[in-house]
C-alpha positions, 0 to 999 in steps of 0.5 A: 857516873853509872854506865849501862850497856844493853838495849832497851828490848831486852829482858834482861836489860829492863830490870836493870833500869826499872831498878835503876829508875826506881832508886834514881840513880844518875846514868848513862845508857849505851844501846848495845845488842841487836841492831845496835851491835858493839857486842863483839868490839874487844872493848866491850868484851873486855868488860864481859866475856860472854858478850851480852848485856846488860853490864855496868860500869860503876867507876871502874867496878864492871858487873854483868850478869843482871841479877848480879847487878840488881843485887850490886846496885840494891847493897851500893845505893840503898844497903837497907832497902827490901833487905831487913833484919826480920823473918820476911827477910828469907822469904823475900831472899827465896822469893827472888831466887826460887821464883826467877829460877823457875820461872818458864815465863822470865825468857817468855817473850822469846823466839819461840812464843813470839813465833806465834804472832806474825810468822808460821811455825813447823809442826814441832815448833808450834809444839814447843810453843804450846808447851811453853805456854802451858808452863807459863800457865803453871807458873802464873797460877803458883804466882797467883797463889803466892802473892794473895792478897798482898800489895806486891810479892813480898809485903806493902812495898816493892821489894827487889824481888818484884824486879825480876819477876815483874819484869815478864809481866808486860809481855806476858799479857801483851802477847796474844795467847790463851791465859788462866785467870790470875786475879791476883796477878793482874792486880799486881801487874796494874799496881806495879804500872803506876811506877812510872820506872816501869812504864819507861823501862819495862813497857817497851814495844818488843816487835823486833823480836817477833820470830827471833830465837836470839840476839 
């Protein structure tokens, strides 16, 4: 049976089992990280020698790194899906990769911005912030633009590249801060929460990360 590690609050860690309950896949999940620990016991850097999560365990194939196993996962189970021999094909490739790459808003949720809610912040702190918003901002426009009218980002079906991206959505428009309009976005958003993988894995209360810049 597949084994997961990683909490259920972390980013990375809720894309790999949104997929994983997209395609349905037979699980086991280990809470790792935060106060759940085990990251530094020498079985579980065994498996990854950055210690962190998420990693896999498929049989005996080990796969960290979340992109990586959201890739794994699509060409072992599901060889076809959302990677088809057509010219959407690349964009759907570049779509995942340039869109992740330079996305301010996929670590969105982090130490800094989260800062904002219960916890005041220093002067060049409260800077940092705002920039980072602000980049957000720039990005959930290009996005918006991107997506136009389409169902989901890359055509009429979630695509592996909805994964990533998507991901940041729920927390994007959960934190209390001041957000361009993004009609398309939004319209989105609200389609990929009819999933029910989504509500369960990606819509998960991230309180115990307010104020924290890492696990």
């Amino acid at each position: 049976m597949l084994k997961v590690w990683g909490r259920r609050s972390s980013f990375n860690q809720q894309k790999v089992m949104w997929l994983v309950g997209e395609l349905q896949l037979p699980h086991e999940h280990i809470q790792a990280g935060g106060s759940f620990g085990r990251l530094d016991d020498p079985t579980f850097l065994a498996m990854t020698p950055h210690g962190r999560v998420p990693v896999i365990d498929d049989d005996g194939t080990i796969v960290w790194e979340s992109h990586t196993i959201l890739r794994y996962l699509r060409g072992q189970v599901r060889p076809g899906w959302v990677l088809v021999r057509r010219p959407g094909r690349a964009f759907r490739v570049r779509t995942l990769d340039g869109l992740v790459t330079n996305n301010p808003s996929a670590g969105l949720p982090d130490g800094r911005i989260l800062g904002l809610q219960p916890n005041p912040r220093a002067a060049t702190e409260l800077a940092a912030i705002q920039a980072k918003v602000a980049a957000c901002a720039r990005h959930f426009r290009l996005l918006d633009r991107i997506i136009g009218d389409r169902r989901y980002l890359c055509g009429d079906s979630l695509a592996l590249a909805d994964i990533p991206v998507g991901t940041s959505l729920y927390r994007y428009f959960e934190i209390e801060i001041e957000r361009p309009s993004v009609p398309n976005v939004e319209r989105w958003y609200r389609r990929l929460q009819e999933h029910p993988a989504y509500q369960e894995h990606v819509m998960v209360p991230f309180s115990e990360l307010f104020g924290r810049l890492d696990y």
